[in-house]
N, CA, C, O and CB atoms as a CASP TS submission, in Angstrom:
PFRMAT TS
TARGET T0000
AUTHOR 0000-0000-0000
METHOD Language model
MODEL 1
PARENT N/A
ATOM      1  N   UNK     1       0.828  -1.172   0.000  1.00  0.00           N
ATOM      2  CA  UNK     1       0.000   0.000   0.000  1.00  0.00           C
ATOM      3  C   UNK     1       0.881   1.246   0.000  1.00  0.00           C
ATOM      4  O   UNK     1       1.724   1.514   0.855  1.00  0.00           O
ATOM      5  CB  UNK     1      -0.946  -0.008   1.203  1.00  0.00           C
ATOM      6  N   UNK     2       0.594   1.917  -0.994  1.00  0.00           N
ATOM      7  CA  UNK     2       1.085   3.524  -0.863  1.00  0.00           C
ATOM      8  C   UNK     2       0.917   3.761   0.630  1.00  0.00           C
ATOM      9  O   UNK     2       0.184   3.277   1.492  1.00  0.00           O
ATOM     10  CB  UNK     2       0.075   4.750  -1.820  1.00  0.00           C
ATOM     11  N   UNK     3       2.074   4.883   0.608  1.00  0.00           N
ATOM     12  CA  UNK     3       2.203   5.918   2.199  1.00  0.00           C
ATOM     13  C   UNK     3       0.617   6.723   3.046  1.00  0.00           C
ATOM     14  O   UNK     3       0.062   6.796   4.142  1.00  0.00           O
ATOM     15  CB  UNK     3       3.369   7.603   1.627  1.00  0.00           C
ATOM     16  N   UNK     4       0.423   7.359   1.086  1.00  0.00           N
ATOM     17  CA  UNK     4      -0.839   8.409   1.214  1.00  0.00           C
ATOM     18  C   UNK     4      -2.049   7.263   1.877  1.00  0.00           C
ATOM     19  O   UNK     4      -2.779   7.499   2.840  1.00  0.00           O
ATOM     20  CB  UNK     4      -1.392   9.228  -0.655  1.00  0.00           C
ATOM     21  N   UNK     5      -2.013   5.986   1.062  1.00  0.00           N
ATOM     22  CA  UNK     5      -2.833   5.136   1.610  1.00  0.00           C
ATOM     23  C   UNK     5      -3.036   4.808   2.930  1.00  0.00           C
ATOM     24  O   UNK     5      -4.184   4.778   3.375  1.00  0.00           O
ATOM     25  CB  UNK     5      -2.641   4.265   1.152  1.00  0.00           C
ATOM     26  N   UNK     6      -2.292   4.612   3.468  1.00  0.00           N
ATOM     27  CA  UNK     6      -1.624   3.874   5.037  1.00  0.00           C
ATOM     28  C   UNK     6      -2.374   5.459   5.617  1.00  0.00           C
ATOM     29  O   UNK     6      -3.417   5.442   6.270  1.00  0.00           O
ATOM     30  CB  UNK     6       0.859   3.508   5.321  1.00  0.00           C
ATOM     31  N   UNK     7      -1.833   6.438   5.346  1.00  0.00           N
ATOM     32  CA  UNK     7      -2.022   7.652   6.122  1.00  0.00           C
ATOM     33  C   UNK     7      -3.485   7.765   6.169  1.00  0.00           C
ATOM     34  O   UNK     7      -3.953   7.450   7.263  1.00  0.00           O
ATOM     35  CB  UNK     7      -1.319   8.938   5.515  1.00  0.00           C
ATOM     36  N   UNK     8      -4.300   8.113   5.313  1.00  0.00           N
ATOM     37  CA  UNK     8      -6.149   7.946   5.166  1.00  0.00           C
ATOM     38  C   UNK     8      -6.442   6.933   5.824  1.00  0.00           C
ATOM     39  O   UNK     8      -7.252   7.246   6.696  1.00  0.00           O
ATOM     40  CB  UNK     8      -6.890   7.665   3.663  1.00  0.00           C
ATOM     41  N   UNK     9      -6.173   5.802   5.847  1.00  0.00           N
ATOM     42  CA  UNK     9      -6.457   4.628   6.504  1.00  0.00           C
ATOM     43  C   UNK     9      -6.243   4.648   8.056  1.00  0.00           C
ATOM     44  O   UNK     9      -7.111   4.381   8.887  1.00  0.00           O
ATOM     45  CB  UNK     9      -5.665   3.611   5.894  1.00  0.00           C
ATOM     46  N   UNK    10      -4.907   5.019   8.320  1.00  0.00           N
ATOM     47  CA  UNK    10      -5.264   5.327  10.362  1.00  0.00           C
ATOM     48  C   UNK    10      -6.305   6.664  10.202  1.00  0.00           C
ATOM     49  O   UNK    10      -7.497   6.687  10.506  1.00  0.00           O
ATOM     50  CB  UNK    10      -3.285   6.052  11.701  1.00  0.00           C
ATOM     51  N   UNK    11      -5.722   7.453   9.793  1.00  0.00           N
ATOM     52  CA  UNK    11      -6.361   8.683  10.229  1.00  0.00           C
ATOM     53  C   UNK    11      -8.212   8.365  10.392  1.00  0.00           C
ATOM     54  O   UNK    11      -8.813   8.824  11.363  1.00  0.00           O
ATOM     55  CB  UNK    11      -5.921   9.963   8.944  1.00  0.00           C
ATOM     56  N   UNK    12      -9.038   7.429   9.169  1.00  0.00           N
ATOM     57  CA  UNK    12     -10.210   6.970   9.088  1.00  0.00           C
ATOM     58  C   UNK    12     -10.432   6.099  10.675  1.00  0.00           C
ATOM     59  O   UNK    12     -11.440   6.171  11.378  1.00  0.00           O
ATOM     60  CB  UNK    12     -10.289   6.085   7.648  1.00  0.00           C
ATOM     61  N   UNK    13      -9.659   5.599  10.854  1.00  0.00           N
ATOM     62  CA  UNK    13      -9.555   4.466  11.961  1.00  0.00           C
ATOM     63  C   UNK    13      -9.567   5.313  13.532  1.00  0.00           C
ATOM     64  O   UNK    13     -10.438   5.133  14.384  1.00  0.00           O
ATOM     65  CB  UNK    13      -7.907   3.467  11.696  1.00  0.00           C
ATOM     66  N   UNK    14      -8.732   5.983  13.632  1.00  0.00           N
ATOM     67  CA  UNK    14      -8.682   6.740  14.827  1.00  0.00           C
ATOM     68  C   UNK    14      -9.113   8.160  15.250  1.00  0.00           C
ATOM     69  O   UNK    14      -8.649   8.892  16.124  1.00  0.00           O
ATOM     70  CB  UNK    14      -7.619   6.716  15.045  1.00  0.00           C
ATOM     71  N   UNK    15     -10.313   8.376  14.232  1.00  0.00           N
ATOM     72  CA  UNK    15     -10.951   9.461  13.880  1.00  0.00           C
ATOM     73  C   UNK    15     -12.309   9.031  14.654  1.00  0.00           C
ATOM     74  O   UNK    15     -12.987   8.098  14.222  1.00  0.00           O
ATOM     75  CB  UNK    15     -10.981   9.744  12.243  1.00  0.00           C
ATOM     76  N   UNK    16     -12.574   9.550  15.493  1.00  0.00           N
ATOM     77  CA  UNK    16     -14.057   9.182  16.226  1.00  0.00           C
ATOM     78  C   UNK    16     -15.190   9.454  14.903  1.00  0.00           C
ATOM     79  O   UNK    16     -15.252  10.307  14.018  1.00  0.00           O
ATOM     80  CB  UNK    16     -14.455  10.452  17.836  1.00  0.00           C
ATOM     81  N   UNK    17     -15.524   8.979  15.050  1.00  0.00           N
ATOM     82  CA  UNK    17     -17.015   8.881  14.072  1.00  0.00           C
ATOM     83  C   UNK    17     -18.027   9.552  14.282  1.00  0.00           C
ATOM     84  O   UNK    17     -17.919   9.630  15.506  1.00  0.00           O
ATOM     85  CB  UNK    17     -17.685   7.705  14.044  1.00  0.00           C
ATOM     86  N   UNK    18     -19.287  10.316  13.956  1.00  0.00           N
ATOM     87  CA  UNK    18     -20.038  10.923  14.396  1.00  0.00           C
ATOM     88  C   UNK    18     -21.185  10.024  14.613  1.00  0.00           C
ATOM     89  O   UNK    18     -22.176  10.081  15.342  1.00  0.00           O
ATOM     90  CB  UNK    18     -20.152  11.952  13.729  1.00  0.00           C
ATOM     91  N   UNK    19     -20.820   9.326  13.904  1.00  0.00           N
ATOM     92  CA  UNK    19     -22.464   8.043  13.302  1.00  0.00           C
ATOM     93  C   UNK    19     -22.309   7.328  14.865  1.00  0.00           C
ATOM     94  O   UNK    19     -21.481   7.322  15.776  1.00  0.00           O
ATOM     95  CB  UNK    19     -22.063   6.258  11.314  1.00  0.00           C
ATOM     96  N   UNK    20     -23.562   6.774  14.587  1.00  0.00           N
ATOM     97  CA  UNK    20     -24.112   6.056  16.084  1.00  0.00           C
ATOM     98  C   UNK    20     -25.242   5.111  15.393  1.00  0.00           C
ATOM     99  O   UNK    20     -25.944   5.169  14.384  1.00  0.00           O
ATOM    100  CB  UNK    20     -24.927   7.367  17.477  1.00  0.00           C
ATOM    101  N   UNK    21     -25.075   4.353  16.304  1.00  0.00           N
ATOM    102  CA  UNK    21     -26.403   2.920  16.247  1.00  0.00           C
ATOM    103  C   UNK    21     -27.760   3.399  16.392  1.00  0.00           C
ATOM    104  O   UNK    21     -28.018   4.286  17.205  1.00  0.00           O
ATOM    105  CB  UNK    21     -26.319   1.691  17.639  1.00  0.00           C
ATOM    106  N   UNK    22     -28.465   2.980  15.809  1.00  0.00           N
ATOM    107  CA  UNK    22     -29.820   3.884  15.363  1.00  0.00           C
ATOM    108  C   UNK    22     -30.714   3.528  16.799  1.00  0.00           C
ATOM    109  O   UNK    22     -31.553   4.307  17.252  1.00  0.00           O
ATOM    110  CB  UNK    22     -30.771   3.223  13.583  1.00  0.00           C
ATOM    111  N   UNK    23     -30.322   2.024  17.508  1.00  0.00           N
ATOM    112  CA  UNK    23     -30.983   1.547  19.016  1.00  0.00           C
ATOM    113  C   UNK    23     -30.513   2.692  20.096  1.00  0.00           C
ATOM    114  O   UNK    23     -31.113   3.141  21.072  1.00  0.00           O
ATOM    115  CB  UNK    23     -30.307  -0.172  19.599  1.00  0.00           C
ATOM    116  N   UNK    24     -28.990   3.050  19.465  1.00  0.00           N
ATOM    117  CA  UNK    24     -28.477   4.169  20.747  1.00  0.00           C
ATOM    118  C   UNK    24     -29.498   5.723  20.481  1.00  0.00           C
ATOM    119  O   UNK    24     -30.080   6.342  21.372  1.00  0.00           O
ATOM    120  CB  UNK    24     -26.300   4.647  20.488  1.00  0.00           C
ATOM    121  N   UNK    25     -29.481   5.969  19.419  1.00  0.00           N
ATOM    122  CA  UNK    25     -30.044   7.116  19.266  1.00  0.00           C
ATOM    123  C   UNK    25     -31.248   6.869  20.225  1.00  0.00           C
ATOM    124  O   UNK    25     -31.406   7.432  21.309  1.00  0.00           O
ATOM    125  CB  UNK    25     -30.332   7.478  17.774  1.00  0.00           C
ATOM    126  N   UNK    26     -32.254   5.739  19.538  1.00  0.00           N
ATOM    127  CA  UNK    26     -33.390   5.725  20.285  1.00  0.00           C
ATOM    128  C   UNK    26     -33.257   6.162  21.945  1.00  0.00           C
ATOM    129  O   UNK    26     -33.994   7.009  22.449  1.00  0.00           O
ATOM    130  CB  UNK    26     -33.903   4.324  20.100  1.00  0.00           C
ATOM    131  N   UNK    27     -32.294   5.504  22.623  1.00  0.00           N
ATOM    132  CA  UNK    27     -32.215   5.080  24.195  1.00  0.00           C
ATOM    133  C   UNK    27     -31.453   6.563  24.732  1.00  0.00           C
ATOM    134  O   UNK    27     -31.573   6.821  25.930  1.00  0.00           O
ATOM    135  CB  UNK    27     -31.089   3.363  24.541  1.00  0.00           C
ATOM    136  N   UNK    28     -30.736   7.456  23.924  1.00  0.00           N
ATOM    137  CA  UNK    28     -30.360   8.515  24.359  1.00  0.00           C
ATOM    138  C   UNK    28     -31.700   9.620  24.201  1.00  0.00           C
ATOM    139  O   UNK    28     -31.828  10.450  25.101  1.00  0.00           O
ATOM    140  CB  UNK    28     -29.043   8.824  23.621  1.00  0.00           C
ATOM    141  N   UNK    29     -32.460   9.622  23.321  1.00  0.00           N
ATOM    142  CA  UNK    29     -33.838  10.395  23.087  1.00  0.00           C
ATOM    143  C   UNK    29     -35.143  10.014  23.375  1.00  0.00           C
ATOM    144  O   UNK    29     -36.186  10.616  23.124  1.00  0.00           O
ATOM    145  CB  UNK    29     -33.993  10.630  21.904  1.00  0.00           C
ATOM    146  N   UNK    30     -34.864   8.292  24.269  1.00  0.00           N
ATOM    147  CA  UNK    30     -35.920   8.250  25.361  1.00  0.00           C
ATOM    148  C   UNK    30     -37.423   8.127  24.166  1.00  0.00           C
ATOM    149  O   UNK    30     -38.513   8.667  24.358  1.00  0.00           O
ATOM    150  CB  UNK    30     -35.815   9.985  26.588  1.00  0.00           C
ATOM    151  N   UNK    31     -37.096   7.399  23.157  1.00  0.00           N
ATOM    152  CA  UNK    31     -37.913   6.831  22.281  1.00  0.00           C
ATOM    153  C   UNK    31     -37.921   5.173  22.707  1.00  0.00           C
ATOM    154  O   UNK    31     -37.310   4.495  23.532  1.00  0.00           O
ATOM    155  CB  UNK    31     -37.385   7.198  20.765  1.00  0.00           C
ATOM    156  N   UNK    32     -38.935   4.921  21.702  1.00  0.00           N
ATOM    157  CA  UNK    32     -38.887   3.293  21.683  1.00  0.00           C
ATOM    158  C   UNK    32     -37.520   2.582  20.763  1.00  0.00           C
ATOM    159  O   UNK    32     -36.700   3.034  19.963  1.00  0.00           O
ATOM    160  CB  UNK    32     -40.464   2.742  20.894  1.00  0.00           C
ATOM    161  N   UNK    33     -37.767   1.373  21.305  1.00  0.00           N
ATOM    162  CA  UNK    33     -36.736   0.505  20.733  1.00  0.00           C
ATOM    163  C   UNK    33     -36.570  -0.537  19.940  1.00  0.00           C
ATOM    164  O   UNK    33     -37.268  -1.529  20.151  1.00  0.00           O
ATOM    165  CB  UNK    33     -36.294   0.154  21.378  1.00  0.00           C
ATOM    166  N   UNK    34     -35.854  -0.540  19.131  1.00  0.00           N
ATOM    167  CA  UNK    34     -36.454  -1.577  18.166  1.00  0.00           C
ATOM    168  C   UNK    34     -35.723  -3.566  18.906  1.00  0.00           C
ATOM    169  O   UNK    34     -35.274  -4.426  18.149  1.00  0.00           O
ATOM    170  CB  UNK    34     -35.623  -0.938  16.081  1.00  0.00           C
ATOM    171  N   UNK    35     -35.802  -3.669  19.887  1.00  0.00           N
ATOM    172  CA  UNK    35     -35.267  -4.822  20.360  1.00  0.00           C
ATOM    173  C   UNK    35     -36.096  -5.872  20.065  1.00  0.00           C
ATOM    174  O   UNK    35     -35.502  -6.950  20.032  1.00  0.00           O
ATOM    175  CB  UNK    35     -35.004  -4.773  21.673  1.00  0.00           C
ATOM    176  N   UNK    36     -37.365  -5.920  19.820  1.00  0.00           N
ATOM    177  CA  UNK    36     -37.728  -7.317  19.540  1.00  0.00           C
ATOM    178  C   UNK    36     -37.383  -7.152  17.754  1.00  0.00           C
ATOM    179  O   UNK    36     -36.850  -8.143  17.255  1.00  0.00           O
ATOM    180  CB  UNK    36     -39.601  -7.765  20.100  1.00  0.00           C
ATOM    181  N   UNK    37     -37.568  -6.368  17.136  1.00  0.00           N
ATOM    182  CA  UNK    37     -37.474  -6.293  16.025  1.00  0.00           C
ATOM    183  C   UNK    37     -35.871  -6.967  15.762  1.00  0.00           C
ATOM    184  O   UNK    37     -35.890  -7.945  15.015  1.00  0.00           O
ATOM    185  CB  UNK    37     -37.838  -4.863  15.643  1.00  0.00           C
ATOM    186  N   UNK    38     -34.839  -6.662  16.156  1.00  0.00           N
ATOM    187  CA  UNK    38     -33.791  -6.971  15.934  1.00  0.00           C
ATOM    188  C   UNK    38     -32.785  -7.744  17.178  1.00  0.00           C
ATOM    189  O   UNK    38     -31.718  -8.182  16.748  1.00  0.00           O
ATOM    190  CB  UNK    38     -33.415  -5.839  15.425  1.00  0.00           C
ATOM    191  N   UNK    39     -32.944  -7.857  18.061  1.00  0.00           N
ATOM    192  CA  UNK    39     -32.380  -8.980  18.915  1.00  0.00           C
ATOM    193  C   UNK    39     -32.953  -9.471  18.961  1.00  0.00           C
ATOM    194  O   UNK    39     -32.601 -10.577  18.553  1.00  0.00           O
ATOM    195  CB  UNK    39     -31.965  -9.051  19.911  1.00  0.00           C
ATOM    196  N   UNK    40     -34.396  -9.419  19.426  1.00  0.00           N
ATOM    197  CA  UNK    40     -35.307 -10.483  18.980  1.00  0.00           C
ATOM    198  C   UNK    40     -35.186 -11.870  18.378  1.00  0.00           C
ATOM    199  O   UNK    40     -35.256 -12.983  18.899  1.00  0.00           O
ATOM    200  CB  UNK    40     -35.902  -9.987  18.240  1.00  0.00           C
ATOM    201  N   UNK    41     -34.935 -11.387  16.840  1.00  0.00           N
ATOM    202  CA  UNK    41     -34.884 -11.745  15.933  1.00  0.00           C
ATOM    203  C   UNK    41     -33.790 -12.913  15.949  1.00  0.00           C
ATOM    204  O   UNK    41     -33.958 -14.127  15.826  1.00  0.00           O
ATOM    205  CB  UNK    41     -34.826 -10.737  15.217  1.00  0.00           C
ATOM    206  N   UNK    42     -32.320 -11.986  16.185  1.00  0.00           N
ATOM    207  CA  UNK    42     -31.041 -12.834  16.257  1.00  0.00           C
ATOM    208  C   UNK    42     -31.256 -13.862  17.149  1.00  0.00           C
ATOM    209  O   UNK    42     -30.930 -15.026  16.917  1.00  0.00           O
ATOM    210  CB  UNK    42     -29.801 -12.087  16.687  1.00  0.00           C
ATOM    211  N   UNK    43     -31.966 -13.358  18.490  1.00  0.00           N
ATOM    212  CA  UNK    43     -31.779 -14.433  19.457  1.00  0.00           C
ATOM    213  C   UNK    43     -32.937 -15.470  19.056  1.00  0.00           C
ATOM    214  O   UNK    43     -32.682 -16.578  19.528  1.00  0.00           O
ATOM    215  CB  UNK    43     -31.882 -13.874  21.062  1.00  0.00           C
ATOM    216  N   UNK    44     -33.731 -15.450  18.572  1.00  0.00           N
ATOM    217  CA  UNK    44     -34.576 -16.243  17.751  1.00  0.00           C
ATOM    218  C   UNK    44     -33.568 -17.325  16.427  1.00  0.00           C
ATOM    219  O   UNK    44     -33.584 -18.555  16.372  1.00  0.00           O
ATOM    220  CB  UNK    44     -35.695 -14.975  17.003  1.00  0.00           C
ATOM    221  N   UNK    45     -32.818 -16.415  15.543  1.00  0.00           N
ATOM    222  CA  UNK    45     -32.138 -17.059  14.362  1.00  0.00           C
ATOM    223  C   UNK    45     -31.248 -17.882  15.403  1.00  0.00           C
ATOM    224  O   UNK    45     -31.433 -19.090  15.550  1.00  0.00           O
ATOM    225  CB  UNK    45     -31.277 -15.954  13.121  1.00  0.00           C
ATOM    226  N   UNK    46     -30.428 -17.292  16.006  1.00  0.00           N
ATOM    227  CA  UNK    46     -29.270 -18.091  16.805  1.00  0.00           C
ATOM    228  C   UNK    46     -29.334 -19.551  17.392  1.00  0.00           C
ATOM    229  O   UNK    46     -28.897 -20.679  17.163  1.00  0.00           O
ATOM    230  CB  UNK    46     -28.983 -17.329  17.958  1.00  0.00           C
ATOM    231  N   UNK    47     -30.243 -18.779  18.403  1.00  0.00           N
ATOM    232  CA  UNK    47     -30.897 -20.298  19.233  1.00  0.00           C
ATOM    233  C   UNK    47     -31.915 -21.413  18.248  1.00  0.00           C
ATOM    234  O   UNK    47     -32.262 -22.447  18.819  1.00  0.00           O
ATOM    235  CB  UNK    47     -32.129 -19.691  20.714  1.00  0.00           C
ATOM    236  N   UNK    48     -32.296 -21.236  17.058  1.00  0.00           N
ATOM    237  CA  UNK    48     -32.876 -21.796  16.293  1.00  0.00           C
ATOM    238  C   UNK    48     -31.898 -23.167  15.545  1.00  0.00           C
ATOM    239  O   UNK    48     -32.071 -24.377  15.400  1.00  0.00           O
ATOM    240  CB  UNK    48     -33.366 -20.684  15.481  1.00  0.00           C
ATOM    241  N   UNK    49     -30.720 -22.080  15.167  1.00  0.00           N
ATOM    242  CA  UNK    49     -29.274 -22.634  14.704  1.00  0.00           C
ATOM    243  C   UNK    49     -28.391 -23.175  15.458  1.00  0.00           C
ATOM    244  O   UNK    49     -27.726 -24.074  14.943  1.00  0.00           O
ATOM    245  CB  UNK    49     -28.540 -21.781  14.204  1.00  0.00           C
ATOM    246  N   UNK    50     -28.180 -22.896  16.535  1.00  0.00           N
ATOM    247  CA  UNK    50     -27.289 -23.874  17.666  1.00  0.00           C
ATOM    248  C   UNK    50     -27.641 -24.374  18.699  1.00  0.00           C
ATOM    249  O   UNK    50     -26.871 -24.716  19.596  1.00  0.00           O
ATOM    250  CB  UNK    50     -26.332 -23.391  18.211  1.00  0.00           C
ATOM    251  N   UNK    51     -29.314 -24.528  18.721  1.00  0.00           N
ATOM    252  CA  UNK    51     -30.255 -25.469  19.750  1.00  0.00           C
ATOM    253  C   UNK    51     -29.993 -24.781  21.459  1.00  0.00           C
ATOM    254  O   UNK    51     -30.368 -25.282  22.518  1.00  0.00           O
ATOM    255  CB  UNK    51     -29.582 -27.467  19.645  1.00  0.00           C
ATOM    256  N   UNK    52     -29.232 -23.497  21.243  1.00  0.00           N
ATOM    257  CA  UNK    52     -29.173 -23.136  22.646  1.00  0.00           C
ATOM    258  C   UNK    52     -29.587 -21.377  22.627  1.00  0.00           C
ATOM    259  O   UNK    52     -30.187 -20.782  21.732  1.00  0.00           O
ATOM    260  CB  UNK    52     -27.473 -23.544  23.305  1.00  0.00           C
ATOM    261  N   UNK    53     -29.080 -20.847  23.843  1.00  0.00           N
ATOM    262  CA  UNK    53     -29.048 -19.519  24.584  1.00  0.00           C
ATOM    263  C   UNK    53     -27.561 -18.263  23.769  1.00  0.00           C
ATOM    264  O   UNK    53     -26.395 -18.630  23.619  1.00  0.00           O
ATOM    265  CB  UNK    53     -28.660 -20.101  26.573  1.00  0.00           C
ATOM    266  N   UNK    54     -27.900 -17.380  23.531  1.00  0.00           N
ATOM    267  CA  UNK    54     -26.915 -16.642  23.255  1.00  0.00           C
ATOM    268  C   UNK    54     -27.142 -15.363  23.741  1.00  0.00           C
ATOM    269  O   UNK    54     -27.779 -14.380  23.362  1.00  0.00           O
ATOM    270  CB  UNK    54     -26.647 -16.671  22.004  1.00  0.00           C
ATOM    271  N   UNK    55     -25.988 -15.842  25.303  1.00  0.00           N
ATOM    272  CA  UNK    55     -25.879 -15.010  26.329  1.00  0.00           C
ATOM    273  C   UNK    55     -26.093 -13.397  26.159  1.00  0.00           C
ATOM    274  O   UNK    55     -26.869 -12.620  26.714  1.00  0.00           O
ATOM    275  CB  UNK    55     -24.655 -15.292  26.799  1.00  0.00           C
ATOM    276  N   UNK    56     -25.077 -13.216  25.155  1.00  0.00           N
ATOM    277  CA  UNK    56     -24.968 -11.765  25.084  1.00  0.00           C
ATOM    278  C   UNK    56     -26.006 -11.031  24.413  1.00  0.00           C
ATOM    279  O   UNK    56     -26.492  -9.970  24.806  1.00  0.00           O
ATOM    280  CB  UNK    56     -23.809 -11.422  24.482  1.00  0.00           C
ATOM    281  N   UNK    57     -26.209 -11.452  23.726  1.00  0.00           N
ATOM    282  CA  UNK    57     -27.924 -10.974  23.005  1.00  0.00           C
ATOM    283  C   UNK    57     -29.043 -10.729  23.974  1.00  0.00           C
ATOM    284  O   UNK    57     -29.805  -9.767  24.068  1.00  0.00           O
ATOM    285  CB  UNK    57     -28.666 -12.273  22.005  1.00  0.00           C
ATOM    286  N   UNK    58     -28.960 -11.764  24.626  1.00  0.00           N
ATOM    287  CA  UNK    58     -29.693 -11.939  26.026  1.00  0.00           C
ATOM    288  C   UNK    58     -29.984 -11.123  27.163  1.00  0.00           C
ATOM    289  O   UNK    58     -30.970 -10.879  27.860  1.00  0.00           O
ATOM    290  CB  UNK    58     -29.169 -12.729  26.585  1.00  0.00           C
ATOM    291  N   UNK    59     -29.087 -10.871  27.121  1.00  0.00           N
ATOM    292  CA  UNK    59     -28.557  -9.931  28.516  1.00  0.00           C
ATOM    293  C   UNK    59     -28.850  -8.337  27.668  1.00  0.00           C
ATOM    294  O   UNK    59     -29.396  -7.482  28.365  1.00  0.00           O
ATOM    295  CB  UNK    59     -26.338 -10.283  29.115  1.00  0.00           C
ATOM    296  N   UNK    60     -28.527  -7.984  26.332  1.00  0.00           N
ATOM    297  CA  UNK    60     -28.558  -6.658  25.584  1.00  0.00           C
ATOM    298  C   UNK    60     -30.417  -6.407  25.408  1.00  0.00           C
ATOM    299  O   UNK    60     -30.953  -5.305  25.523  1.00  0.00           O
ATOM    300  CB  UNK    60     -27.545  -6.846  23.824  1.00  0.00           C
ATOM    301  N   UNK    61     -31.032  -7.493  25.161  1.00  0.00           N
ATOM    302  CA  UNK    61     -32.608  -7.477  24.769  1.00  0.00           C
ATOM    303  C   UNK    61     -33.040  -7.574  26.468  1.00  0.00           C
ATOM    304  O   UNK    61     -34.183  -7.139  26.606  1.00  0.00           O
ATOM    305  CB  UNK    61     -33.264  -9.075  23.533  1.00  0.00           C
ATOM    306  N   UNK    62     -32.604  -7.898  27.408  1.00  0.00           N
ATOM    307  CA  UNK    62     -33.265  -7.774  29.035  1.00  0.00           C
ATOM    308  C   UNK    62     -32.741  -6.257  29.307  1.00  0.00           C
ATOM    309  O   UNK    62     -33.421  -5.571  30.069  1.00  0.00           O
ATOM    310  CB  UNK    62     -32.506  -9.125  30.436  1.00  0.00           C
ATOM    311  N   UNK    63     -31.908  -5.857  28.895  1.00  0.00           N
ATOM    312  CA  UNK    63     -31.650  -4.184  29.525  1.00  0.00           C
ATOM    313  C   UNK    63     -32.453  -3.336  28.264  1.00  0.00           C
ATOM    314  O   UNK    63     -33.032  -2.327  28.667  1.00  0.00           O
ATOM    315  CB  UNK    63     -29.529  -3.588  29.654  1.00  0.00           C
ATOM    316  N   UNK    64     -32.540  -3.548  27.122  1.00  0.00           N
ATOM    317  CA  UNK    64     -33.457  -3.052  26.451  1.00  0.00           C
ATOM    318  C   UNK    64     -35.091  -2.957  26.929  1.00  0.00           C
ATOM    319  O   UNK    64     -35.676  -1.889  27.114  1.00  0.00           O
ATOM    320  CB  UNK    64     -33.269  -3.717  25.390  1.00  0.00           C
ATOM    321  N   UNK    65     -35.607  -4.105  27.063  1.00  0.00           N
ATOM    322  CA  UNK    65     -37.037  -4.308  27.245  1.00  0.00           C
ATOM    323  C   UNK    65     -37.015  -3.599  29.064  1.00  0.00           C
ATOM    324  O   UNK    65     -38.019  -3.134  29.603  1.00  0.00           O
ATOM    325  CB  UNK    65     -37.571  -6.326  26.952  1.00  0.00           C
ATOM    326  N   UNK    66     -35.752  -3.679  29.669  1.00  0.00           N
ATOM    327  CA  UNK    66     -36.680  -3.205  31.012  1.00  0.00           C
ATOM    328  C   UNK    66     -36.675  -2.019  30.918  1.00  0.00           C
ATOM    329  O   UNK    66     -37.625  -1.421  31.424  1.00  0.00           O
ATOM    330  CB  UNK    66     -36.257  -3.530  32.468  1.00  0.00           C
ATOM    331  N   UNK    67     -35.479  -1.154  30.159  1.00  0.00           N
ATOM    332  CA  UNK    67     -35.463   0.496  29.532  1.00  0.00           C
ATOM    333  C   UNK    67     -37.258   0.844  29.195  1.00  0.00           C
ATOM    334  O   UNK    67     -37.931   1.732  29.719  1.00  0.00           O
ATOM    335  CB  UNK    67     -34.285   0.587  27.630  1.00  0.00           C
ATOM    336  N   UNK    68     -37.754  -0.284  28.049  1.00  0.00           N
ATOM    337  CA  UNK    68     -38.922   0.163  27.682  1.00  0.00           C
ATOM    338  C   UNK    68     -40.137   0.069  28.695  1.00  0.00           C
ATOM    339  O   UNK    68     -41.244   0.592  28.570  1.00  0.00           O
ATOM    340  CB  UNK    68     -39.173  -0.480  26.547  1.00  0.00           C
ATOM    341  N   UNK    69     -39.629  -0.780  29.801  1.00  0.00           N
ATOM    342  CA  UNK    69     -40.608  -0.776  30.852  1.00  0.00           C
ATOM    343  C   UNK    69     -40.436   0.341  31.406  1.00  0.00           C
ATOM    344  O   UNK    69     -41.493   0.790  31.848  1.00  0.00           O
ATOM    345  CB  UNK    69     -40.574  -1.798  31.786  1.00  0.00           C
ATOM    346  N   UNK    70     -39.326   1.148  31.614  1.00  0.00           N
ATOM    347  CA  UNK    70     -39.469   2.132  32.515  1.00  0.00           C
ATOM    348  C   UNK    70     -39.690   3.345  31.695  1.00  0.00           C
ATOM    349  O   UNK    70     -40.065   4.400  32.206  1.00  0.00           O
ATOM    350  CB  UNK    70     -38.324   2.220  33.444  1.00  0.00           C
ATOM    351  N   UNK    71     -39.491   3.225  30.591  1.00  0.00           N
ATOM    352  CA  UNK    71     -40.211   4.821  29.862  1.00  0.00           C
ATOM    353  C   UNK    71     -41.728   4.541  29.487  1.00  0.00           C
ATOM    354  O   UNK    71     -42.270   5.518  28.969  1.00  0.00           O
ATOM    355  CB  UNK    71     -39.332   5.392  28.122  1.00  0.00           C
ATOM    356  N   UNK    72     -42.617   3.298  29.652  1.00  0.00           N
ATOM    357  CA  UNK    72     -44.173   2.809  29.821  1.00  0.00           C
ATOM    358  C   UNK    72     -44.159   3.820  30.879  1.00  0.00           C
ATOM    359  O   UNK    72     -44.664   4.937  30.766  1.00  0.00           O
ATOM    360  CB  UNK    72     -44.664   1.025  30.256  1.00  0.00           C
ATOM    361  N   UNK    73     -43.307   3.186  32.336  1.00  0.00           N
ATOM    362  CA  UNK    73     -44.022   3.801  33.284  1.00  0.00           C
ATOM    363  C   UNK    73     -43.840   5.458  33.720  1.00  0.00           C
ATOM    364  O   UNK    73     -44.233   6.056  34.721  1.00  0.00           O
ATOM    365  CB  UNK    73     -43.767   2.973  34.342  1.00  0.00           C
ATOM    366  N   UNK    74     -43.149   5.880  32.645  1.00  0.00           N
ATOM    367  CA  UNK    74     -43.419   7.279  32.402  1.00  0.00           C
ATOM    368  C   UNK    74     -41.302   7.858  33.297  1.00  0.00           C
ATOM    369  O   UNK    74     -40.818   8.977  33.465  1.00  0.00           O
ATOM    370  CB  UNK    74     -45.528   7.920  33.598  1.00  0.00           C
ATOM    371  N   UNK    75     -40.819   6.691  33.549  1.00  0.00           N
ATOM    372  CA  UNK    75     -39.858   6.661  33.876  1.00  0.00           C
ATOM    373  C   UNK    75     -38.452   6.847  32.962  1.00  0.00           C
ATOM    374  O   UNK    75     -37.349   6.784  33.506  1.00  0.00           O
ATOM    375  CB  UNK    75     -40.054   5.764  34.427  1.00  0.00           C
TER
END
């Protein structure tokens, strides 16, 4: 790889990003969430495909859904 290359390439890399996850946006502006729509989903495809639990999905869709319990309760 060219120099100029290498150089665009960290600089892209260690350049904070402005973009954000469209679930974070939601949870910072105290909107709804799209968690069954999309962990849901995975943890549905996953456990479908390897006959088990996939922890981390798990644990991300239980702090999601209780978020949405507490902005129900006006929280």
């Amino acid at each position: 790889m060219s120099p100029d290359f290498n150089a665009r390439a960290w600089q892209m890399l260690l350049t904070p990003s402005p973009l954000t996850a469209s679930m974070l946006r939601d949870v910072e502006n105290r909107s709804r969430t799209e968690a069954d729509h999309i962990l849901g989903d995975l943890i549905a495809r996953g456990a479908a495909q390897q006959g088990g639990p996939l922890s981390l999905l798990q644990v991300a869709y239980s702090h999601l859904k209780a978020y949405e319990a507490r902005q129900a309760r006006g929280g």
